[in-house]
C-alpha positions in Angstrom: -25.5 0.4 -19.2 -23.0 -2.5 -20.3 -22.7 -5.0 -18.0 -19.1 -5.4 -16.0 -18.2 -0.8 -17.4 -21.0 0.0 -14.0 -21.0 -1.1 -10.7 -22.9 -4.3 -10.0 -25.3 -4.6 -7.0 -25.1 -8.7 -7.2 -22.1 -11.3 -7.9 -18.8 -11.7 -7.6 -15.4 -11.1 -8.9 -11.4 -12.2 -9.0 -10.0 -10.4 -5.6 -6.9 -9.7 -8.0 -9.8 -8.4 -10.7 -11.5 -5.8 -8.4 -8.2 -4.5 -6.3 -7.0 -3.5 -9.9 -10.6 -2.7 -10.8 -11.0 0.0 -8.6 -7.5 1.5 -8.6 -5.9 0.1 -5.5 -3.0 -1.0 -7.7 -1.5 0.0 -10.9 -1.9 -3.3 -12.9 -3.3 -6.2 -12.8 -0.3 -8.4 -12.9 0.7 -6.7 -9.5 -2.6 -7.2 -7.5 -1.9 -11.0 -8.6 1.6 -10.4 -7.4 0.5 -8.9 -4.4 -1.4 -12.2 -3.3 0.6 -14.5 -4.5 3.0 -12.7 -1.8 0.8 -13.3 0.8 0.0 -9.4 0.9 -3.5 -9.6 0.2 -6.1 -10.9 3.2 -9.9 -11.0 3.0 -12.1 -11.2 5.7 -8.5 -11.9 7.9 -7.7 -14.8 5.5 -4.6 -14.7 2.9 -6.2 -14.7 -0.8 -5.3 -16.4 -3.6 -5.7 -13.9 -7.1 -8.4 -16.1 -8.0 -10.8 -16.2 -4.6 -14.1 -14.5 -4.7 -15.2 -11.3 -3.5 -18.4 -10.2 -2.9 -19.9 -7.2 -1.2 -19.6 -6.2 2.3 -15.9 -8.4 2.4 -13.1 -6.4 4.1 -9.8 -6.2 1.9 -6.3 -5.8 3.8 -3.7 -4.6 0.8 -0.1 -4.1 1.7 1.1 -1.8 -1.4 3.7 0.4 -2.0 4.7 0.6 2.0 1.2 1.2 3.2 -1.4 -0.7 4.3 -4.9 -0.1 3.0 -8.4 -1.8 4.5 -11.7 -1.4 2.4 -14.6 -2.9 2.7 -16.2 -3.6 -0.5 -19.2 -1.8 -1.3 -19.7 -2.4 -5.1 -18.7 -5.5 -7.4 -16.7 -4.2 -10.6 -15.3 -6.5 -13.0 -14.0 -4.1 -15.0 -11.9 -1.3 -14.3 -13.5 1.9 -13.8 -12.5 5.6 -13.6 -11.2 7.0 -9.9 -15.1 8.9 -9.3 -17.0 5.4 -9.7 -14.0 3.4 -8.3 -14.6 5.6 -5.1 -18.0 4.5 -4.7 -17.2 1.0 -4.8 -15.4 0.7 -1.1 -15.3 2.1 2.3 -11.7 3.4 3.3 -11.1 2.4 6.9 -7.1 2.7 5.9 -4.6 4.3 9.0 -4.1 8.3 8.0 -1.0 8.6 6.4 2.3 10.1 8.5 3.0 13.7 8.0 5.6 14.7 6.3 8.1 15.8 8.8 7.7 12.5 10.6 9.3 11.0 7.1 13.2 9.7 7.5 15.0 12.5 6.5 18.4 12.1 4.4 21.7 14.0 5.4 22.6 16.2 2.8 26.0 17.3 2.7 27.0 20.2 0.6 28.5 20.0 -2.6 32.4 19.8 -3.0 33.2 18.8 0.4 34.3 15.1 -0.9 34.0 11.7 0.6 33.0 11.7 4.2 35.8 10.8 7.1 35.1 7.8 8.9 34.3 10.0 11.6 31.3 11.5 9.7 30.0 8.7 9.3 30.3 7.6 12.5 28.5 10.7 13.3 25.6 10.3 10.6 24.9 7.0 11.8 24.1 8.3 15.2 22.1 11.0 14.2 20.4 8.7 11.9 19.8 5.8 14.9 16.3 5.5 16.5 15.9 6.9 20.0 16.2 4.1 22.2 18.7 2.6 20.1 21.8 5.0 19.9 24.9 4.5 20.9 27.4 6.0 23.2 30.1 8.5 21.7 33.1 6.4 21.5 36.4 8.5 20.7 
């Protein structure tokens, strides 16, 4: 095989590299982003797009409103289809929230206008946390 299209047993690569290397992020440019922002930790420490990452080093990735933690398995250093790219860490990511525990938007039905003050009122108490509601006021 050519070097940097397989999985390498030996090395190590960009942390900006591999995260877009093995599909964690859409581009390139936005795993770079993604550390710059202080989103990116390795082994606990923030990373810079340019630190090195070698196996067994566990990634923390805050993407897209979701937090992922791999530990890296394989070194890539070039970006690989999502079979291979599955080989090369260990998910230890939270499960993702079901569906029905997603915020749900108020739909109101078609023709009925602008909403009162007093809907609104009223959608902004349904739409308040638990502990945090407030009383009725009249």
């Amino acid at each position: 095989m050519v070097s940097g299209e397989a999985p390498q047993a030996e090395g190590s690569v960009r942390v900006d590299a591999w995260i877009w290397a093995v599909r964690l992020t859409k581009t390139r440019s936005q795993a770079a982003a993604a550390c710059r922002a202080g989103h990116v930790r390795v082994n606990g420490e923030r990373a810079k797009p340019a630190q090195a990452l070698r196996a067994g080093d566990e990634v923390r990735l805050r993407h897209a409103g979701r937090d992922r933690i791999v530990v890296v398995s394989k070194i890539v250093k070039k970006r690989v289809g999502p079979p291979v790219a599955a080989e090369c860490f260990v998910d230890n990511s939270p499960p993702l929230p079901p569906r029905e525990a997603a915020v749900q938007v108020p739909v109101r039905d078609r023709g009925t206008g602008r909403p009162t003050k007093r809907d609104r009122r009223e959608m902004e108490r349904l739409q308040a946390p638990r502990g945090r509601r407030e009383p009725d006021v009249p």
